[in-house]
C-alpha positions as CSV (number, residue, x, y, z in Angstrom):
1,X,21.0,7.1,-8.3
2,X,21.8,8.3,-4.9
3,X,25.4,9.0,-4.2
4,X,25.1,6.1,-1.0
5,X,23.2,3.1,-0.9
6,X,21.0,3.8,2.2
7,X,17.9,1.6,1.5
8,X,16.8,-2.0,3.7
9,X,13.9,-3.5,4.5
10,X,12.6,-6.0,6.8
11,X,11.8,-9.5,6.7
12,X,10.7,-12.2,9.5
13,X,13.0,-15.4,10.2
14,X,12.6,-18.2,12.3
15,X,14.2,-17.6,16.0
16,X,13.5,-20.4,18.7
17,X,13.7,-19.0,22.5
18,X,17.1,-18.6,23.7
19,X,18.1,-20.3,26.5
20,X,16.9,-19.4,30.2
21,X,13.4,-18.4,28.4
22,X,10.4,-18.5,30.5
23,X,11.3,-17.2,33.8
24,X,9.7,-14.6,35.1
25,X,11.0,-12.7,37.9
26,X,9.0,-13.1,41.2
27,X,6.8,-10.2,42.5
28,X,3.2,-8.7,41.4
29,X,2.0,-9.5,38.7
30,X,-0.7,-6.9,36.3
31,X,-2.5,-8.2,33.9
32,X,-4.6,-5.3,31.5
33,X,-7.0,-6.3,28.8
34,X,-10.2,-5.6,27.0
35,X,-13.5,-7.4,27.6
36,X,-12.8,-9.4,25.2
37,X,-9.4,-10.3,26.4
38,X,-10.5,-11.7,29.5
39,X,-10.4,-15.0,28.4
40,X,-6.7,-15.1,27.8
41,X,-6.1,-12.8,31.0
42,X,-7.3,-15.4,33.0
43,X,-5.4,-18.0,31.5
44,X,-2.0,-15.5,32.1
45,X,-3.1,-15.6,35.7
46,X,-3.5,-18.9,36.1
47,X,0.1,-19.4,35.5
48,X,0.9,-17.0,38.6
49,X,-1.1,-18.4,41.3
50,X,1.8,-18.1,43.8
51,X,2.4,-14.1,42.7
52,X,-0.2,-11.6,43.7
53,X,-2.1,-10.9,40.4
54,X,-3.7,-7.5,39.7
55,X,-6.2,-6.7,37.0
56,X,-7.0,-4.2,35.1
57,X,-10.3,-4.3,33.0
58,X,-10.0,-1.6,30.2
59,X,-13.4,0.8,29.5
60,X,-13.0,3.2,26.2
61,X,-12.1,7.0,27.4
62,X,-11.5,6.1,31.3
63,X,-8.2,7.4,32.4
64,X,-6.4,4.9,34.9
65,X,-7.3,7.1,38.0
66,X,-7.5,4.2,40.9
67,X,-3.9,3.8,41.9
68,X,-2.5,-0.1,42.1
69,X,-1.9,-0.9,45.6
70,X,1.3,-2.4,44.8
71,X,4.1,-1.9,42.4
72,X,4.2,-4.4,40.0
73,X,7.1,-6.2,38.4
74,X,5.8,-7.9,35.9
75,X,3.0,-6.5,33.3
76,X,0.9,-7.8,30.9
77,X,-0.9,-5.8,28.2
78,X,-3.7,-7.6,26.3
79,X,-4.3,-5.4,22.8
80,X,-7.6,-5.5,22.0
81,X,-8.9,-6.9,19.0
82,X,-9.2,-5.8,15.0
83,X,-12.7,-4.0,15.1
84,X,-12.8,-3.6,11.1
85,X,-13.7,-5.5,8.4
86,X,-12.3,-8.9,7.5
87,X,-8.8,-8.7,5.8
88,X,-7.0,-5.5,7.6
89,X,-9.7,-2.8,6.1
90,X,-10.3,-0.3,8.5
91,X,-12.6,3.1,8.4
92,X,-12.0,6.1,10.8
93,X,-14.6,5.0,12.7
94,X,-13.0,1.5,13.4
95,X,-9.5,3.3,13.8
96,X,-11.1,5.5,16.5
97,X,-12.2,2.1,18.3
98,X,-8.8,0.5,17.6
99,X,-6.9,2.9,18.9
100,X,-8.9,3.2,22.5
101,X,-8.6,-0.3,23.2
102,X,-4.4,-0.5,21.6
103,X,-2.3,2.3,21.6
104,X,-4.1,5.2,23.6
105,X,-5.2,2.4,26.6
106,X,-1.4,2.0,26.6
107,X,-0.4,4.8,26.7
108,X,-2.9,5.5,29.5
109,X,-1.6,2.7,31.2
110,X,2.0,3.6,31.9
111,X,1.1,7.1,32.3
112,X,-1.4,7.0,35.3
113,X,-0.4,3.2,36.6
114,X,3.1,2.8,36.4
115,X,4.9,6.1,36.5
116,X,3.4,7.3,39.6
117,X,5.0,3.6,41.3
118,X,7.6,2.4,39.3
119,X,8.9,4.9,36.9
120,X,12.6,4.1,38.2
121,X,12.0,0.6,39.0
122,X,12.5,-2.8,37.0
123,X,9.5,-3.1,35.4
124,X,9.3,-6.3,32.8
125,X,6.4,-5.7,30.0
126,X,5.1,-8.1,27.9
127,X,2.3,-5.8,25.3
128,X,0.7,-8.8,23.1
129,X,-0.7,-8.1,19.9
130,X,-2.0,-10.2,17.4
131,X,-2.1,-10.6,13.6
132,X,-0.4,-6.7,12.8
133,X,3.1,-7.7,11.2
134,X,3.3,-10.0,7.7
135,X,5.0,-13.1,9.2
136,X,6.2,-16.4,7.9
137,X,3.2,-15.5,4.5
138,X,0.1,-14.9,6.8
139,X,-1.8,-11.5,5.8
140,X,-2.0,-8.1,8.0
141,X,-5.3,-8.7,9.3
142,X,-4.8,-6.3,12.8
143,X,-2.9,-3.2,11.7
144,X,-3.8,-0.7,14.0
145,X,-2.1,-3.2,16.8
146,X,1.1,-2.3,15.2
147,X,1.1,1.4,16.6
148,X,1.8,-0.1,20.5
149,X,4.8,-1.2,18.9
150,X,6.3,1.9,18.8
151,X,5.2,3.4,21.8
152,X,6.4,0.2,23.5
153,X,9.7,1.7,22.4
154,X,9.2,5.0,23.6
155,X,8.4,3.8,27.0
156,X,11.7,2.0,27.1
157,X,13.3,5.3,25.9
158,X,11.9,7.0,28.5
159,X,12.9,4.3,31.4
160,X,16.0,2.8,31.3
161,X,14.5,-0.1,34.0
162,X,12.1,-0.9,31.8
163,X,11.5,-3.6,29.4
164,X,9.1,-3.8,27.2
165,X,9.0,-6.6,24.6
166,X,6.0,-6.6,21.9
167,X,4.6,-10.7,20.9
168,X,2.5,-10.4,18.0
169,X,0.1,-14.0,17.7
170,X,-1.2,-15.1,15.0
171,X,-5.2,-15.8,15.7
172,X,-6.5,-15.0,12.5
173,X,-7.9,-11.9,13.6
174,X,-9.8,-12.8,16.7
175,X,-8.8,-13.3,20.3
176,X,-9.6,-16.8,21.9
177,X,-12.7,-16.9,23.7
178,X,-13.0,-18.6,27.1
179,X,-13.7,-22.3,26.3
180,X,-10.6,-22.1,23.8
181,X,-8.6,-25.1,24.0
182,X,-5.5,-22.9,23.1
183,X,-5.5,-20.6,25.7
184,X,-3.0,-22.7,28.2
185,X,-0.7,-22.7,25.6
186,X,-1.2,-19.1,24.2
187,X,-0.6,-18.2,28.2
188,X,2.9,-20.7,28.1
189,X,3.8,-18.6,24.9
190,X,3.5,-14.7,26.3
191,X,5.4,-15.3,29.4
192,X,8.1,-17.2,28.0
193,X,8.9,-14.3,26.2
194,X,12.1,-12.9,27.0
195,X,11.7,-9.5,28.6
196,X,14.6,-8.0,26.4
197,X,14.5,-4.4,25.9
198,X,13.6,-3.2,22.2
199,X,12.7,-6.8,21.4
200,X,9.8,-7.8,19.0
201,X,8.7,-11.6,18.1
202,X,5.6,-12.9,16.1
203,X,4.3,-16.9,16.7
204,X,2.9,-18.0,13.5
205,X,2.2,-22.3,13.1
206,X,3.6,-22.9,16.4
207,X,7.0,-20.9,14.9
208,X,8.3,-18.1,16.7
209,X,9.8,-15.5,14.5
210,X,12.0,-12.2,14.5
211,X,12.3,-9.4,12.4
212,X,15.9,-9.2,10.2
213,X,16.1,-5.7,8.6
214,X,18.9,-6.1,5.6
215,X,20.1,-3.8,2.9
216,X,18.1,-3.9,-0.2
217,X,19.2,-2.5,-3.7
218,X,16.3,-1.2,-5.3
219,X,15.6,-0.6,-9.3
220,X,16.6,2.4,-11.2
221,X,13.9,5.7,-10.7
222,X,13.4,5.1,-14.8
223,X,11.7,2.1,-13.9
224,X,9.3,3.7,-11.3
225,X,5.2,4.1,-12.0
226,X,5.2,7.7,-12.9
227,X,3.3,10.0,-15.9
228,X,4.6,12.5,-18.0
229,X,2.1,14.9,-17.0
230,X,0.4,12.9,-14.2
231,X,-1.8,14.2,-11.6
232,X,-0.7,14.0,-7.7
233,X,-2.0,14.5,-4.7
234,X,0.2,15.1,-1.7
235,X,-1.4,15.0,2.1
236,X,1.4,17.5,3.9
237,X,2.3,18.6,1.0
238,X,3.6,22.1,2.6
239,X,5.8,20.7,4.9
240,X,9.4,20.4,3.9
241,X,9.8,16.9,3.1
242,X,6.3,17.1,0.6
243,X,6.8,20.4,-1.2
244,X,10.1,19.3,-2.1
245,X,8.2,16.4,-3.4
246,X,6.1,18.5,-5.2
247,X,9.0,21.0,-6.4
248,X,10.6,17.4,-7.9
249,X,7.6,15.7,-9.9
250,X,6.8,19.0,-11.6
251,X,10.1,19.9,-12.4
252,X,11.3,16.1,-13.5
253,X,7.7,14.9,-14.7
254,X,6.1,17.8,-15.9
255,X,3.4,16.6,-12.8
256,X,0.6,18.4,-11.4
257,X,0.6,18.2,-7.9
258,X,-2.5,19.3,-5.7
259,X,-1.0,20.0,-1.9
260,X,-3.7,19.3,0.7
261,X,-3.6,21.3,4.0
262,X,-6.2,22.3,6.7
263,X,-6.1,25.9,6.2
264,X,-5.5,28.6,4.0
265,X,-1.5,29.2,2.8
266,X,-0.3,32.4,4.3
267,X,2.3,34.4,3.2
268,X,5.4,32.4,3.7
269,X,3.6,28.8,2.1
270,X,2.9,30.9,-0.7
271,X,6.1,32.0,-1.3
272,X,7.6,28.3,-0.9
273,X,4.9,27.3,-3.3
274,X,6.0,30.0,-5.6
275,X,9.6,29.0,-5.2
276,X,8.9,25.8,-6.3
277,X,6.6,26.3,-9.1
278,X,7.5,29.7,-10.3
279,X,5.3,29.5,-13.3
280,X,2.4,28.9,-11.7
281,X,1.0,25.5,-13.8
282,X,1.9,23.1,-11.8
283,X,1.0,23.2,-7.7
284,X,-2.4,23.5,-6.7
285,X,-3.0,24.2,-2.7
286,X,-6.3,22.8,-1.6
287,X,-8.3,23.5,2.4
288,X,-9.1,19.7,3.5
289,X,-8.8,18.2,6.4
290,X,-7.0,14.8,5.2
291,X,-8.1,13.3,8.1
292,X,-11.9,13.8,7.2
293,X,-13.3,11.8,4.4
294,X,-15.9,14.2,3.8
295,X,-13.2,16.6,3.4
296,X,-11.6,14.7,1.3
297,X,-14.0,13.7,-1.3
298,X,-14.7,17.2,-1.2
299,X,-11.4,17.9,-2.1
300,X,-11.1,14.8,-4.6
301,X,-14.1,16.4,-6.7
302,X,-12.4,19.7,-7.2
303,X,-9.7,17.9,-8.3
304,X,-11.9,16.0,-10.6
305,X,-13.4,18.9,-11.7
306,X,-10.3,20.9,-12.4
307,X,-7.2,18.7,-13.4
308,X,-9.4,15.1,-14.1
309,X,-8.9,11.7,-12.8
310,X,-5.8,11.2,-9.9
311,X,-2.9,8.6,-10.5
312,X,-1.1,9.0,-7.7
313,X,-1.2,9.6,-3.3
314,X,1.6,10.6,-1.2
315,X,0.9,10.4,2.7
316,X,3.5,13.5,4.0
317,X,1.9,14.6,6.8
318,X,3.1,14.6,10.4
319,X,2.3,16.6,13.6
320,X,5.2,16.7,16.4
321,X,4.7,18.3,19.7
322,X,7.3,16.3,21.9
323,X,6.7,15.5,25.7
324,X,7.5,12.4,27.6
325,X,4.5,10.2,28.4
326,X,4.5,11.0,32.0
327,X,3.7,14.5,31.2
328,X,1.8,14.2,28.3
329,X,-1.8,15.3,27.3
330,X,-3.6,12.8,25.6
331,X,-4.9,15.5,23.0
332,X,-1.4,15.7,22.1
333,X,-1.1,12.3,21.3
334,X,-4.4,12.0,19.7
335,X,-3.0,14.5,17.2
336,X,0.1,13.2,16.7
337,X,-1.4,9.7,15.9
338,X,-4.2,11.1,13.8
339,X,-1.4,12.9,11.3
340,X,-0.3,9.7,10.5
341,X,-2.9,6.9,11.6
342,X,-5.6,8.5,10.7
343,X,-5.1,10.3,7.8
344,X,-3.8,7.2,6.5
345,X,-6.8,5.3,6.6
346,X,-9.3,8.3,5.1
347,X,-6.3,8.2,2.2
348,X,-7.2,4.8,1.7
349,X,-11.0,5.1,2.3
350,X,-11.4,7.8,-0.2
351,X,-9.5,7.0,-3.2
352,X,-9.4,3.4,-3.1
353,X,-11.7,4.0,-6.3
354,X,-9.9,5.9,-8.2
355,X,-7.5,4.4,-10.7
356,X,-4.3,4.8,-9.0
357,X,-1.2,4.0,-10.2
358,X,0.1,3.9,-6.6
359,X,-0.1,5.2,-2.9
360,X,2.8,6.0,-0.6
361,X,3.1,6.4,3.1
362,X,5.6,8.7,4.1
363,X,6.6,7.3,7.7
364,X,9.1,7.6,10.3
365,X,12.5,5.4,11.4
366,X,11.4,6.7,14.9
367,X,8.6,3.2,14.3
368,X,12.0,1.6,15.3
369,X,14.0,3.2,17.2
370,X,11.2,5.5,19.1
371,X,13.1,8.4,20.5
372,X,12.4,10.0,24.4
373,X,9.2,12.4,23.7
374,X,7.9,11.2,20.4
375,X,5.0,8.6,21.7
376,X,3.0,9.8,19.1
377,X,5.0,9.9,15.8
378,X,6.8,6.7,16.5
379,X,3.1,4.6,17.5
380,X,1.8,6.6,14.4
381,X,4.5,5.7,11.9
382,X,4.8,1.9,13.5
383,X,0.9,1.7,12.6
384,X,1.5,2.9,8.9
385,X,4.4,0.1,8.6
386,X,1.8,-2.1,8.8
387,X,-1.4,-0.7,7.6
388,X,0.7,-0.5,3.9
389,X,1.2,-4.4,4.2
390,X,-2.5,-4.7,5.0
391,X,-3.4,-2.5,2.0
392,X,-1.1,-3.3,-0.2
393,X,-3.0,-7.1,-0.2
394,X,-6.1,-5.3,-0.5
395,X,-5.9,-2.7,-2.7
396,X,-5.7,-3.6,-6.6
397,X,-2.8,-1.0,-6.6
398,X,0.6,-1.1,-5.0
399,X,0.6,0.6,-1.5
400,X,4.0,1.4,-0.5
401,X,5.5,2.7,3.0
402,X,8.9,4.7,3.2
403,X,10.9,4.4,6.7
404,X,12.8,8.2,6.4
405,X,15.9,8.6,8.3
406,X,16.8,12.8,8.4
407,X,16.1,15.1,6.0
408,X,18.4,17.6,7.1
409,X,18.4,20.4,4.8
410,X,14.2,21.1,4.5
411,X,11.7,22.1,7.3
412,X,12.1,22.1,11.0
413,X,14.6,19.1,10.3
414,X,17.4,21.5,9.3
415,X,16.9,23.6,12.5
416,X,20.7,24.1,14.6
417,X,19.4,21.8,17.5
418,X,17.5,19.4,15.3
419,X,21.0,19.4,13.4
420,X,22.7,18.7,16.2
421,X,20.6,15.9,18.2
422,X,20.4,14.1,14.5
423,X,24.8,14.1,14.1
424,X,25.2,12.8,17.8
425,X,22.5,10.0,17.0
426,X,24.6,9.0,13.6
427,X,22.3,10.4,11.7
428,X,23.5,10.9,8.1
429,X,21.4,13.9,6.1
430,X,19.1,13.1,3.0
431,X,19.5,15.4,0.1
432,X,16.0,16.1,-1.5
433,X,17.8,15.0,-4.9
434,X,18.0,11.1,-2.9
435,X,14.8,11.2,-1.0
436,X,13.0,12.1,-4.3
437,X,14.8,8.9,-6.3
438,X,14.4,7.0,-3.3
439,X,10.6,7.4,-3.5
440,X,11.1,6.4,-6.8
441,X,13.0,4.0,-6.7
442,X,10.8,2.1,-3.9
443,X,7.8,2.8,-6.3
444,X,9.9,0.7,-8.3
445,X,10.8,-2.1,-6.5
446,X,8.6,-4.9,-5.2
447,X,9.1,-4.4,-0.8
448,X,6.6,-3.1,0.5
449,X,8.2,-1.3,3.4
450,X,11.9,0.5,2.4
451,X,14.1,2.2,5.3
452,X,16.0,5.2,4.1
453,X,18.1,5.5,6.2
454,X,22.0,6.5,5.7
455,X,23.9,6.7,9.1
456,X,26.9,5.9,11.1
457,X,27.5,2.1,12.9
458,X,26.4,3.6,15.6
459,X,22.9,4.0,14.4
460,X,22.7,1.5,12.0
461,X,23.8,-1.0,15.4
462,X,20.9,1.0,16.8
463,X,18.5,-0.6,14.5
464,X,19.7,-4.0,13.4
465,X,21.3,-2.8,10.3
466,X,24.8,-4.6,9.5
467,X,26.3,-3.2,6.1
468,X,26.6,-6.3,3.7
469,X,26.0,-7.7,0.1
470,X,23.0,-6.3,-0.9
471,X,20.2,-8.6,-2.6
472,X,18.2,-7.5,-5.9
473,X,15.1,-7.4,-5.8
474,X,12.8,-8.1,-8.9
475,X,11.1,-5.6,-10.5
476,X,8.0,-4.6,-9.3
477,X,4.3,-6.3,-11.4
């Protein structure tokens, strides 16, 4: 057991509009959407006939070039809708399409609309999504919306006049068309939001709901879904936070753990490797791409081939170039999304088949609190918060996600300025001793989504996490 209970995880409670809702200050007014948004866009500017309305019509790959004529004080952003199959399944083919009409058109959006006329003015967001969180018992049918969550964070990191509020609907996974009956009141709904900066609500059954992150004590590591001689496979599994992974089921479990990376180890992996599993039996490096499924059922048929049938995933991957949005290459974001989003979904794609006794998403805190420069790895962990409720409904194994907080002794992590920025922020380190029976522990338990994260008030107050009684959780089926 970890020295510290650090573990919480979040559920959604009823929270009518506080008072003074539904005023929106007066000025110009943008409203961007997908085709298929239109419908509700025009409702949304119906409701402002007396401001100057704006529109932006979004095409996949165009960058925002035209500049607005005004600067706008209000701003609407329509996400588009979830082009996969039924249920939440996606492929990296719908992904690609997800994310051009969600989180990259955002992105896109405040970089080449809104920072080059307003990036020190009051700008009041409202970014609508629909059907990506598990409210009030409705399914995760829109995952990939969830990534604009965390971005929507980022942008308020970056501009302290901004607000930018994320209203997830419930439609059951479509968005209205243009005879809709609902679409006066879906339009009431948006812009009675609040413009509160880091806030987040969901409407489910005419309800509107908040998420309420609390402490969780989770079961005992014995109890977790792991075989004496079981076989692993780790995506990122020679970064710092997976090889010590590795290092832990071999040495505790007698595991054999195949480390996927995109190239070949060189001299220093091979050495960690070799540190960690000095008799050579039990780590296995593999070249795949993780975010190719070729690639992947490449690699999945040498495993077959060599150590048999797979019983367990670990998602560990990340890739971190920071950059504030005004400045940043989309490539760069693309990659950063793609090491978690992505990679995710080929994960899922390929080995759904195989008997699994699990599958774990390694994700990011920053899906909350989404830190100046990270637009990628916080959108990118946000989306896996959700794409492991979508999949764990799906799946006929459990799927589990993992909110870290600082792992400050392994990887770039335990850099001197990494170090330093994580103490100021209240960060607390995790030993790889508690991360590993954390993992456990959450494989354990029956939430799908567990924050690790031991801190100060400071940062706990940060997130919405007030210390108290903590509640048991049953074991998980």
């Amino acid at each position: 057991m970890p020295t510290e209970e650090f573990t919480y995880t979040t559920s959604w409670r009823p929270a009518p509009l506080p008072g003074g809702a539904g005023t929106v200050p007066p000025g110009p007014v943008l409203i961007v959407h997908t085709p298929a948004g239109r419908p509700l866009a025009d409702a949304l500017a119906a409701r402002h006939r007396p401001d100057e309305v704006l529109r932006r019509e979004l095409a996949p790959h165009r960058r925002e070039s035209a500049p607005l004529p005004t600067v706008p004080r209000t701003v609407y952003f329509l996400a588009g809708e979830h082009p996969g199959a039924p249920g939440g399944a996606l492929d990296t083919a719908a992904l690609e399409r997800a994310e051009e009409q969600g989180v990259r058109a955002l992105f896109r959006c405040a970089r080449d609309l809104l920072v080059p006329v307003a990036a020190t003015r009051p700008v009041d967001w409202r970014i609508v999504t629909h059907d990506a969180w598990p409210v009030a018992g409705t399914p995760v049918t829109n995952p990939a919306a969830a990534s604009l969550a965390g971005l929507a964070r980022v942008l308020e990191s970056e501009h302290r006049h901004w607000s930018a509020p994320v209203l997830d609907l419930g439609l059951g996974g479509r968005l209205p068309a243009e005879a809709d009956p609902a679409l006066p009141h879906l339009a009431a709904l948006i812009a009675a939001e609040p413009a509160v900066r880091g806030a987040h609500a969901a409407h489910r059954g005419g309800v509107r709901h908040v998420p309420a992150p609390h402490p969780v004590t989770l079961p005992a590591p014995a109890a977790a879904r792991l075989r004496a001689g079981g076989t692993y496979v780790i995506a990122g599994g020679a970064g710092g936070i997976g090889l010590e992974t590795a290092r832990l089921l071999a040495r505790d479990h007698d595991a054999r753990v195949v480390l996927l990376g995109r190239s070949d180890p060189g001299e220093e992996l091979r050495r960690r490797i070799a540190e960690a599993d000095p008799d050579g039996r039990h780590l296995l490096h593999l070249r795949s791409d993780a975010g190719d499924p070729e690639s992947l059922r490449a690699a999945l048929r040498s495993v077959h081939a060599r150590l048999g049938p797979v019983h367990g995933v670990i998602h560990s991957a990340l890739s971190h170039t920071p950059g504030l949005v005004r400045g940043l290459d989309e490539a760069v974001l693309r990659d950063s999304l793609a090491a978690k989003s992505r990679i995710s979904v080929a994960l899922a794609e390929v080995f759904a088949a195989e008997p699994l006794d699990f599958l774990v998403f390694f994700s990011s805190v920053q899906s909350l609190l989404g830190d100046a420069g990270l637009a990628g790895y916080a959108a990118g962990s946000a989306f896996q918060d959700s794409y492991a409720h979508a999949l764990d409904q799906l799946l006929p194994f459990p799927v589990r996600v993992v909110d870290w907080g600082w792992w400050g002794t392994v990887g770039a992590a335990s850099h001197a300025a990494v170090r330093r920025r994580a103490l100021s922020q209240g960060f607390r380190s995790i030993a790889p001793h508690e991360g590993f029976a954390t993992v456990l522990r959450t494989l354990a338990g029956r939430p799908v989504q567990v924050l690790a994260v031991p801190g100060e008030d400071v940062l706990l107050d940060r997130l919405g996490l007030t210390p108290r009684r903590r509640e048991q959780p049953a074991v998980a089926r």
